[in-house]
C-alpha positions in Angstrom: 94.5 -21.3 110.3 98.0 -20.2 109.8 98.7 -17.0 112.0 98.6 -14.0 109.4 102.0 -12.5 109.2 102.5 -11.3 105.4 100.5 -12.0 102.0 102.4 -12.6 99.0 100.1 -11.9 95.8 100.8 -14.6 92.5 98.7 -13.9 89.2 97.6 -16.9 88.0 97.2 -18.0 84.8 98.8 -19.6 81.1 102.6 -18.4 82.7 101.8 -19.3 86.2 100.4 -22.6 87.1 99.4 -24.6 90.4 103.0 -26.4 89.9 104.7 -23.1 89.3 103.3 -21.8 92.2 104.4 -24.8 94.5 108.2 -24.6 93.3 107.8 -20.5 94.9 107.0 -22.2 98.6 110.2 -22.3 99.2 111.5 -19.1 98.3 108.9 -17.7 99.6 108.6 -19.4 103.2 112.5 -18.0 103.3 111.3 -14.9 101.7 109.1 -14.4 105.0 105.5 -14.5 104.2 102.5 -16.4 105.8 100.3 -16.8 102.8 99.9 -17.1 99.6 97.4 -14.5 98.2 96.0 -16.2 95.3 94.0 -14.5 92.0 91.0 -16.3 91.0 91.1 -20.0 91.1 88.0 -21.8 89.8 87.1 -23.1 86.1 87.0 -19.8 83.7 86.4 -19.2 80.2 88.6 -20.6 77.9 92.1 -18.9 77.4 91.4 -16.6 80.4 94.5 -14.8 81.2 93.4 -13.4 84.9 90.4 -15.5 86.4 87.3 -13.1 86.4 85.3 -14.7 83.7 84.4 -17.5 86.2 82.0 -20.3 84.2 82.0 -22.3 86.9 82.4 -21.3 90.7 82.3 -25.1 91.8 85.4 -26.7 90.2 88.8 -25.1 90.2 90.5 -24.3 86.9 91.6 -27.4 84.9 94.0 -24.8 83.0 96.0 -24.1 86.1 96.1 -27.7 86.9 93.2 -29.3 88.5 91.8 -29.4 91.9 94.5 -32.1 92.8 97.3 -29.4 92.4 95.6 -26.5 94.3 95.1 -29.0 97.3 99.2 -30.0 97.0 99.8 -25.8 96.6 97.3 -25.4 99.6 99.1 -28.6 102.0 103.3 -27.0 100.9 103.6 -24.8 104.0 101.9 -21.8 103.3 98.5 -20.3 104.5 96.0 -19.5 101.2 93.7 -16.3 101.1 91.9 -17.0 97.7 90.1 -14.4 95.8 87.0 -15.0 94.8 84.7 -13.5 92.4 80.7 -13.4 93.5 79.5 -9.9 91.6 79.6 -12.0 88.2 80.4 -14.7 86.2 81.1 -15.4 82.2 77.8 -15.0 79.9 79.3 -18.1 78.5 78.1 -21.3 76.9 80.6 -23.0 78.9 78.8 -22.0 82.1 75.8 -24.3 83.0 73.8 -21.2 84.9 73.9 -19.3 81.6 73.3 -21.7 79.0 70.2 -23.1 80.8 67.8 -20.5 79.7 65.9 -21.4 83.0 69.1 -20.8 85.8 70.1 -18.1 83.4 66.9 -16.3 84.9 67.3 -17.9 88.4 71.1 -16.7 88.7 71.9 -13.7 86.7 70.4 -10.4 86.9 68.0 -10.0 83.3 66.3 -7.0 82.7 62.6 -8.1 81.9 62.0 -5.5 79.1 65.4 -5.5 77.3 66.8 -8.8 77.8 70.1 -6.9 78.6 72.2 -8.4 81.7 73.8 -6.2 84.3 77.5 -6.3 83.4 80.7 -6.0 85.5 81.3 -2.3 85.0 80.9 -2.0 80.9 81.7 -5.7 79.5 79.0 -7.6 78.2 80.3 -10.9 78.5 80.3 -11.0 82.5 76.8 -10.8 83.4 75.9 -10.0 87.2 75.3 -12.4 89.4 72.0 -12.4 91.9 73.9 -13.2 95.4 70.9 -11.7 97.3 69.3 -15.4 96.5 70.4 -17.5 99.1 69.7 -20.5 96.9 72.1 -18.5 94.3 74.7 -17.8 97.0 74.8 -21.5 98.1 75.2 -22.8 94.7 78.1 -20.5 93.5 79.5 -21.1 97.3 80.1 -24.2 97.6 82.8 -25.3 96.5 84.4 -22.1 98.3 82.9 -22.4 101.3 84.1 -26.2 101.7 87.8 -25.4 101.0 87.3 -22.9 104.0 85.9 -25.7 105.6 88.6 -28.1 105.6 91.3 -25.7 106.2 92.5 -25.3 102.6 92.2 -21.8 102.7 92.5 -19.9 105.1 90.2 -16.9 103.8 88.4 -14.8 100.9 89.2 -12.0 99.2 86.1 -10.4 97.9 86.1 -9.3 94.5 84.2 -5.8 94.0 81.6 -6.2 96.2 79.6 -2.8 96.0 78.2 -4.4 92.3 75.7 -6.7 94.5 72.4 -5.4 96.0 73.3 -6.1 99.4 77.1 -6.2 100.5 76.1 -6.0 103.8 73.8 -9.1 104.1 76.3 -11.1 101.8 79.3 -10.5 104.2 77.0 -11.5 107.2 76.2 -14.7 105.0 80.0 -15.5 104.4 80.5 -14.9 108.3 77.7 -17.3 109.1 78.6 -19.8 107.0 82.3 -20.3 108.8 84.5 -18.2 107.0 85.9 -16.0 109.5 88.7 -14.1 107.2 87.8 -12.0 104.8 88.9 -8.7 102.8 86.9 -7.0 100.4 88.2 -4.7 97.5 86.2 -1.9 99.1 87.3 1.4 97.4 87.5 4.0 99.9 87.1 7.8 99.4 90.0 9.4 101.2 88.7 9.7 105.0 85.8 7.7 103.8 85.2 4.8 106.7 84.8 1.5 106.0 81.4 0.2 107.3 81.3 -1.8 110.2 81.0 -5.5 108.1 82.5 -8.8 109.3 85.4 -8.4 107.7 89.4 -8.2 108.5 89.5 -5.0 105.8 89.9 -3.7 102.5 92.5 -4.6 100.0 94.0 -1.8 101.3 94.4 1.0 98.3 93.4 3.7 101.0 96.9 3.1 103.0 98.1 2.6 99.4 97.3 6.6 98.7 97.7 7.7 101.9 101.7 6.4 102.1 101.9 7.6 98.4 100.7 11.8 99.3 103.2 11.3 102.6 105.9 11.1 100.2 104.7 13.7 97.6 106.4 17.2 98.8 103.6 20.5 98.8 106.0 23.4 97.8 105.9 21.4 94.1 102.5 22.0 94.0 102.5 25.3 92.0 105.5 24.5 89.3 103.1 21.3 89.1 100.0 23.0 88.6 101.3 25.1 85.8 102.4 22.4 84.2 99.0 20.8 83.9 96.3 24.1 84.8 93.3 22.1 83.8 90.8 21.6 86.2 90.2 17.9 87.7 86.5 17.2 86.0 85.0 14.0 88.0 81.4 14.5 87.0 81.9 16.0 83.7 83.8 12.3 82.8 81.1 10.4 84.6 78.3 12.3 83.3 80.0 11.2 79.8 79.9 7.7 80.8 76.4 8.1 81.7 74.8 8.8 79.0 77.3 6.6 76.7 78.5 3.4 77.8 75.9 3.2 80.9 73.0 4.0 79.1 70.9 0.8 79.3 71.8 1.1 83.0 69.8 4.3 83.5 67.1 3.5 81.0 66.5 0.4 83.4 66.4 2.6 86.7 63.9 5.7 84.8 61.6 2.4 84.0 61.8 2.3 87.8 61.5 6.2 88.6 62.0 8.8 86.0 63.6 11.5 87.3 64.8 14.5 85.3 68.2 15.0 87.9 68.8 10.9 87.8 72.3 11.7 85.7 73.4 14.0 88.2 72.6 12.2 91.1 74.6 9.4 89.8 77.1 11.3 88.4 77.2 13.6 91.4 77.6 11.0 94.4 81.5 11.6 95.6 82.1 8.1 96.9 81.8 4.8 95.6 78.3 4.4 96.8 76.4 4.5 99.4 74.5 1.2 101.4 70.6 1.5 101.8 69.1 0.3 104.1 69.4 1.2 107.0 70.5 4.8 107.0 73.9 5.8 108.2 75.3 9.2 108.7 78.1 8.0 106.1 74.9 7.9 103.9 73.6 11.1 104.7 77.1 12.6 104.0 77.4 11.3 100.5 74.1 11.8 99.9 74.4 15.9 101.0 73.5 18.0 97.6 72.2 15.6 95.9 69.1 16.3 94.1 67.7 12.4 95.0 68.7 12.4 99.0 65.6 12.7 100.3 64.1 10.2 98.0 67.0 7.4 98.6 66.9 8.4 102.4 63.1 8.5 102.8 61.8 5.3 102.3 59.5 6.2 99.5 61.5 5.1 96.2 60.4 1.8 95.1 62.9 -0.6 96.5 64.8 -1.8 93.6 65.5 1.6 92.4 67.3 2.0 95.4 69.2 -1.3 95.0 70.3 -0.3 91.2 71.1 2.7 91.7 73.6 1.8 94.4 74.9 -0.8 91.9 75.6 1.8 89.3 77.7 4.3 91.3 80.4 2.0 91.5 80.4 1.5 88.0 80.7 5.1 87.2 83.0 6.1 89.2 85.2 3.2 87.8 85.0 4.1 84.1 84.2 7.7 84.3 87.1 8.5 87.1 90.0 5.9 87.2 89.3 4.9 83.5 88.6 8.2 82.2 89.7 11.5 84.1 92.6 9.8 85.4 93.9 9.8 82.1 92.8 13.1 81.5 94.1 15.1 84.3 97.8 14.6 84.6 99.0 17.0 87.2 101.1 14.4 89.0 100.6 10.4 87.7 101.8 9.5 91.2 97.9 10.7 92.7 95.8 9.2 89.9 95.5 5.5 91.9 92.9 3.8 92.4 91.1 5.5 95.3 93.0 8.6 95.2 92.2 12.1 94.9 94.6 13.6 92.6 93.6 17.0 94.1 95.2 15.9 97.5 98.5 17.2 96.7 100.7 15.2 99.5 98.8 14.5 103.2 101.1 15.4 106.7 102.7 13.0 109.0 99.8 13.3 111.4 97.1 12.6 108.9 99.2 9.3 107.7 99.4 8.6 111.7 95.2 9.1 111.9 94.8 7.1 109.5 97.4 4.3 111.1 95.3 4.5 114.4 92.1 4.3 112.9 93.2 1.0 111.3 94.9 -0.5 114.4 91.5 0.2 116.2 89.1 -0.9 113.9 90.2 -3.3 111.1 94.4 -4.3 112.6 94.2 -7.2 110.2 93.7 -5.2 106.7 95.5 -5.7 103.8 98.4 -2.6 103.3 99.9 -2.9 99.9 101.9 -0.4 97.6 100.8 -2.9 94.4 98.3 -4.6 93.0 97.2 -6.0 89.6 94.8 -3.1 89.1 97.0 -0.5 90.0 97.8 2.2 88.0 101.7 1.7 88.0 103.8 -0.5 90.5 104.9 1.0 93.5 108.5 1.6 92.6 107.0 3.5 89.2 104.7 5.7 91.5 107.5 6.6 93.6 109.7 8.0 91.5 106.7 10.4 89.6 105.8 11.3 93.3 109.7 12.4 93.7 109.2 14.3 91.1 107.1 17.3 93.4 110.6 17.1 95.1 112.6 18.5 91.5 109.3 20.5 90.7 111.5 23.4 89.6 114.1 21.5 87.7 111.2 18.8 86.1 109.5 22.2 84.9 112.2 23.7 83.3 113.1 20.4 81.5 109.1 20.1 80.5 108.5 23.5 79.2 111.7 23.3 77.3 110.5 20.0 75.7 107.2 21.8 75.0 109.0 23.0 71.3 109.0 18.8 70.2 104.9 18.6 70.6 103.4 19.7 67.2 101.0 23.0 67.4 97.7 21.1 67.7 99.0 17.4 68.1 99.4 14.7 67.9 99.5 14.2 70.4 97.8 16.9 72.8 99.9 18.8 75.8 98.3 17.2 78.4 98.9 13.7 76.6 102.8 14.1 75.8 103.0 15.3 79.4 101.4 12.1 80.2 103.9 10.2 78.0 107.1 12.5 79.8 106.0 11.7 83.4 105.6 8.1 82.3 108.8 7.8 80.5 110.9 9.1 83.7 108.7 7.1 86.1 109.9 3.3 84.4 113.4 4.7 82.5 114.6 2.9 81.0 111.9 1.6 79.7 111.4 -0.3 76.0 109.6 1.5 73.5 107.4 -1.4 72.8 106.3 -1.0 76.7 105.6 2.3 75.9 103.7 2.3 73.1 101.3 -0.5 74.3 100.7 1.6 77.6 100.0 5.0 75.5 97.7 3.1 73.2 95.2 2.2 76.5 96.0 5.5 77.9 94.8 7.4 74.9 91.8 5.1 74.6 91.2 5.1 78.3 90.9 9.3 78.3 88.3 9.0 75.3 89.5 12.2 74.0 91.1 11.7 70.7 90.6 7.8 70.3 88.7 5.4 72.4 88.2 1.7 73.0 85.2 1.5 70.5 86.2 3.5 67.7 90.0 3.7 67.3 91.1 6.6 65.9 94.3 4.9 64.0 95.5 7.7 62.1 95.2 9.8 65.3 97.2 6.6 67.6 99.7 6.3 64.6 100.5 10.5 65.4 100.9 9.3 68.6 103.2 6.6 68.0 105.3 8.2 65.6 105.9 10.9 68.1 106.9 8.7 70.9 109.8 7.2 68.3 111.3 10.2 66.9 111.7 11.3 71.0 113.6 7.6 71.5 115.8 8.5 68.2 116.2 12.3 69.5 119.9 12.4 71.0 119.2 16.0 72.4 116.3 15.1 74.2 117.9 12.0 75.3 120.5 13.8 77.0 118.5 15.8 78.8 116.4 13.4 79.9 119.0 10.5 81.2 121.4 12.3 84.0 117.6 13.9 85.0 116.1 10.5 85.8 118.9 9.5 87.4 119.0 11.9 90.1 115.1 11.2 90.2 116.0 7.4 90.2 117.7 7.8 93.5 114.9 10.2 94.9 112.4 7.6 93.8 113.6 4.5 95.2 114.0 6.5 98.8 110.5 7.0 98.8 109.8 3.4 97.5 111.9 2.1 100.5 110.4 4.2 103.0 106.8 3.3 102.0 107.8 0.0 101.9 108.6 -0.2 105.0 105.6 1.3 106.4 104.0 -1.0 104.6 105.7 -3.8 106.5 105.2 -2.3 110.2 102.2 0.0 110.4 98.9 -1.7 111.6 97.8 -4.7 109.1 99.2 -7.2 107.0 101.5 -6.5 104.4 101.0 -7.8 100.7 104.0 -8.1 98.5 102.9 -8.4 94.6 104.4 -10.6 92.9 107.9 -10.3 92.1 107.9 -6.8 94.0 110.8 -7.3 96.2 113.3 -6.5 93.6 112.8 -3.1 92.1 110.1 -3.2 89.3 108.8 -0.4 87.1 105.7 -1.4 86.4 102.9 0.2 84.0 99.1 -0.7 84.3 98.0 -4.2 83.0 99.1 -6.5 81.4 102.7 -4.6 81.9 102.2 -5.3 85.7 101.7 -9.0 84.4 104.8 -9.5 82.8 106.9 -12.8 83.4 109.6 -12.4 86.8 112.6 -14.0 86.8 112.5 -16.2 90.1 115.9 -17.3 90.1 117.1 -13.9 89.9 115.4 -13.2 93.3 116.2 -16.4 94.9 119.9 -15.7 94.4 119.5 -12.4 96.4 117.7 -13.8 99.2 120.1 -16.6 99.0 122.9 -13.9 99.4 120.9 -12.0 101.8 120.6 -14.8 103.8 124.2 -15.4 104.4 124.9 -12.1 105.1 125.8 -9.9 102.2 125.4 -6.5 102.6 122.3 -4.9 101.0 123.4 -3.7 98.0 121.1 -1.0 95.5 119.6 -3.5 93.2 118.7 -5.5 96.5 117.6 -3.0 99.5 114.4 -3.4 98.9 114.3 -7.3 99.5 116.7 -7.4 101.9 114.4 -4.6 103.6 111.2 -7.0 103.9 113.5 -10.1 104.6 114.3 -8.4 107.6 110.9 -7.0 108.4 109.5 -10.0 108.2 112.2 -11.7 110.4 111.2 -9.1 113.0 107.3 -9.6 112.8 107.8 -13.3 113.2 109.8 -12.9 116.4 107.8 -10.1 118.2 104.2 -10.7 117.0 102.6 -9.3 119.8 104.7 -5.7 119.2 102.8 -5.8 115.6 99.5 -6.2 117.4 100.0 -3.7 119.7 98.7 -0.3 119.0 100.5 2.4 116.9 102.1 5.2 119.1 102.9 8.2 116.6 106.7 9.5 117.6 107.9 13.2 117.2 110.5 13.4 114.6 109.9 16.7 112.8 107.3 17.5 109.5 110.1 15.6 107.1 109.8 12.0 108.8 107.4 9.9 110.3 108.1 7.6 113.2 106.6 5.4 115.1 106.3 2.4 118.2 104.4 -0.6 117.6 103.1 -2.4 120.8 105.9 -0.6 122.8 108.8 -2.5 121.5 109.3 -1.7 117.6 110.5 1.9 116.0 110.5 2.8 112.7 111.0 5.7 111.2 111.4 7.1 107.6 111.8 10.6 106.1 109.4 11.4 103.7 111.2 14.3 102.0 114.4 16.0 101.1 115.1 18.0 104.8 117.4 20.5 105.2 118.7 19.0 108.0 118.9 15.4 109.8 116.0 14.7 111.5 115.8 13.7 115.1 113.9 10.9 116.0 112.2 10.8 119.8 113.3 7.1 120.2 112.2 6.3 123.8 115.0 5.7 126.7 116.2 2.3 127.0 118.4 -0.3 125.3 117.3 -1.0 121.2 118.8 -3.3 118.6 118.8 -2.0 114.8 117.0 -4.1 112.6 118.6 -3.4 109.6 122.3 -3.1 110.6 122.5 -5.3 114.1 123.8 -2.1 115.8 122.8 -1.2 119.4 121.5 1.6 120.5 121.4 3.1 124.2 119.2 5.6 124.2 118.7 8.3 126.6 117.0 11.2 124.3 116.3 11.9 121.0 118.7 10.8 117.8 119.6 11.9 114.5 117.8 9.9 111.8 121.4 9.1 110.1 122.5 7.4 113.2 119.6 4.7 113.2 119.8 4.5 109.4 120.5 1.8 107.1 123.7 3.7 105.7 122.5 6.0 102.8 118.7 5.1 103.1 116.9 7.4 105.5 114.9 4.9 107.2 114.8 2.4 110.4 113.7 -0.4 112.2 114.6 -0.9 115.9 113.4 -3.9 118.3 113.5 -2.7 122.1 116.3 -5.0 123.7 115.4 -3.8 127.6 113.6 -0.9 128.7 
């Protein structure tokens, strides 16, 4: 196996091909990365745009060009992590397990009485698959398993594993059957743990949310707040799902045991879910207040009940939470990520640096990303509406002056323009066309006005016809443009700084695709849209001969050199994470003994001073040494205006 030094994400599919992918290699070997991180590979339902809707987990996807062309991809230079998909698969002719009325019983999870599969979250047409057989697991492994096997890929990325009955046992499974890297897109309360599985890590959204509150200043917490005064409502939203879209769900479990308080146990759990049997005090902590603990913890609830219900959770806290009161409670768009706790306005140096140390000493080989395909908004995008508790004062003047252009009683609602306003300055400039799409799935998402299964047109068309007249409104326009600006420049300081903690804290870095150019991104499919390659292999090419890092290519030129640096001092990136005093407004840190980087996280009135330790250093970023011999002002180790730094120790 290739050693793991950085994971570059590519969504395949109609745009994006095996042979598309293999003309990247180089670019991306120069770029710096280790591996190719690749989206869901095997045969899927025809015109699939994403991979999910597997139909058939032993042959890889004709449609992306055959099992011939993933093995040239695999052999071009670049390690492979492949994600793979085991919760479900397509309730599709096309797939042989579900059109055999026979294997359809053997593989999928049926409800006896109904008839009705257990879906992926609420869509009927991927039907849950039973991985808890190990005749089922060997079947839908194989192919998988072998590719491990030969050294084609190098490891798994599990897709959503808390929707089988036993994520535990299936990991152990995976471990015992050879596969020795794996990362599981494990969504983690903030300060939930991750359970001690065979596993490298998560996906890494919880250092995703984490780096995002570091940047997000608390004194813009109150003109924030009175902006958006509405309560964050988690269970009311989930509670709502319950008893609408997950319905057949909790019929199934009362067949099991009827229990008036069932909704609000489910709705009520505040992680994920929990992982019974055994009992663990992380169970007995999610489990505290719930009106079903002692039955889940006991050992006296029929055994599948337990199972389901765990299955559910997940689920609900998908589509009532980040697909429901995420769109609902709008506070500040840079919290509401996948994972997050919007209520956690902004975290403290030494909470990012607990979490840092935790990582380094339990999983050192997770996956830290600022993107990914199911994000919210891109990185960049998230930045710059995080800035925004920076310019709290100034953004609420500008919003409560805009308040006059929202019709008394809508459309569309306060809370939903001010949706619209904090996207609008988070992507500037950004197409109308763009934004329409993303309001339309916002609205629907929130399930307040309109909603995926009975669009309210008239209502959407209010909505529409509002955003326009704000693109055609000059005054507005005026007010808004110099304002995003100055928020522009805020923004990408953040983005750069959590960048590159990205690229030296404990773990391996993931760079989405086309991410190391600036890209303000909105949730799928605008995450998905087509990046211009030769655009970004002309900077790097320019980067590589040593032009100076300009605006439009900091960012890249920022993981070009990170990279450099974690391919020549590997053991400083394995070494353990040594927190460094530089004041409340930056954070700073020594990996291993022999790298420094530091970053501020906030506007400070004054330069901070960074505790480098004694001894001769060499800057990263701008080849500069540095004999230190006590503590140094952040602009001195800086990477001219950027407030940030890398520094390899030369001699001690």
């Amino acid at each position: 196996m290739a050693p793991l030094r950085a994971t570059y994400r590519l969504q395949l599919g109609p745009g994006l091909d095996f042979h598309d992918a293999h003309a990247l290699v180089p670019y991306l070997h120069d770029l710096g990365v280790s591996h190719l991180y690749l989206s869901p590979c095997f045969q899927a339902r025809a015109g699939s745009t994403h991979g999910y809707d597997v139909t058939d987990p032993g042959r890889i996807s004709e449609e992306l060009g055959g099992e011939a062309a993933f093995r040239e991809l695999a052999g071009a230079g670049l390690g492979v992590i492949l994600d793979i998909v085991p919760n479900h698969m397509a309730a599709d002719d096309a797939n042989r397990y579900w059109a055999d009325p026979g294997l359809r019983e053997r593989f999928f999870d049926i409800d006896p009485v109904s008839g009705r599969h257990r879906r992926f979250f609420d869509i009927d047409h991927l039907a849950g698959v039973r991985q808890e057989d190990p005749e089922v697991f060997a079947a839908t492994h194989e192919l998988a398993l072998r590719l491990v096997g030969e050294g084609a890929v190098d490891g798994l990325r599990i897709d959503h594993p808390d929707g089988l009955a036993d994520p535990a046992g299936y990991l152990r499974r995976l471990r015992a059957a050879g596969v020795e890297r794996v990362w599981v897109e494990k969504i983690l309360d903030p300060g939930e743990p991750l359970r001690d599985w065979p596993v490298e890590g998560t996906v890494g959204y919880e250092f995703l949310n984490d780096a995002a509150a570091l940047f997000v200043d608390p004194a813009g917490e109150d003109d924030l707040t009175a902006l958006h005064p509405e309560p964050f409502a988690p269970e009311r939203a989930k509670l709502e799902q319950l008893r609408g879209t997950f319905a057949p769900e909790v019929e199934r479990l009362r067949r099991l045991h009827d229990d008036p308080s069932l909704d609000e146990a489910l709705a009520g759990l505040p992680v994920y879910r929990t992982y019974i049997p055994p009992v663990e005090e992380a169970d007995r902590e999610a489990l505290s207040g719930n009106p079903l603990r002692e039955l889940l913890l006991g050992g006296d609830a029929p055994a599948e009940f337990v199972a389901r219900f765990q299955q559910t959770t997940p689920a609900v806290m998908a589509k009532g939470v980040e697909d429901t009161e995420f769109y609902r409670y709008v506070r500040l768009l840079a919290l509401n990520e996948v994972g997050g706790d919007p209520t956690r306005f902004g975290i403290s140096v030494e909470r990012f640096h607990e979490g840092c140390i935790e990582r380094a000493r339990r999983f050192p080989r997770g996956l830290l990303i600022t993107q990914t395909h199911d994000t919210k908004r891109s990185g960049d995008s998230r930045a710059r509406i995080g800035a925004l508790a920076g310019m709290a004062g100034e953004w609420r003047a500008l919003v409560e002056g805009w308040r006059g252009l929202v019709p008394d009683g809508g459309p569309p609602s306060r809370a939903e323009a001010y949706l619209i306003l904090q996207t609008m300055v988070g992507a500037w400039p950004l197409e109308l066309e763009r934004l329409e799409a993303y309001v339309e799935k916002a609205l629907r998402e929130a399930k307040v006005n309109t909603n995926w299964v009975e669009p309210d047109a008239v209502y959407e068309r209010g909505v529409r016809d509002w955003c326009r007249a704000l693109y055609g409104n000059r005054a507005f326009l005026d007010e808004l443009e110099p304002f995003v600006e100055r928020l522009a420049r805020a923004g990408e300081r953040s983005a750069l700084g959590q960048t590159l903690l990205k690229l030296t804290a404990p773990g391996v870095p993931d760079v989405y695709q086309g991410d190391e150019l600036w890209r303000l991104s909105l949730v799928d499919p605008d995450n998905r849209r087509p990046v211009d390659w030769e655009e970004r292999r002309e900077a790097l090419a320019a980067v590589r001969a040593g032009t100076a890092p300009e605006r439009a290519t900091v960012k890249l030129f920022l993981i070009h050199r990170a990279l450099e640096l974690r391919a020549r001092r590997p053991d400083a990136f394995a070494g353990d994470h040594a927190p460094v005093e530089a004041g409340g407004g930056c954070c700073a840190y020594v990996r291993g003994g022999d790298v420094l980087a530091a970053t501020a996280v906030r506007e400070a009135a004054s330069d901070p001073r960074v505790d480098v330790p004694p001894g001769a250093w060499r800057n990263v970023l701008t080849g500069a040494p540095h004999d230190v011999r006590g503590p140094l002002p952040l602009s001195e180790i800086a990477l001219g205006e950027w407030p940030l730094a890398l520094l390899e120790r030369v001699a001690r």
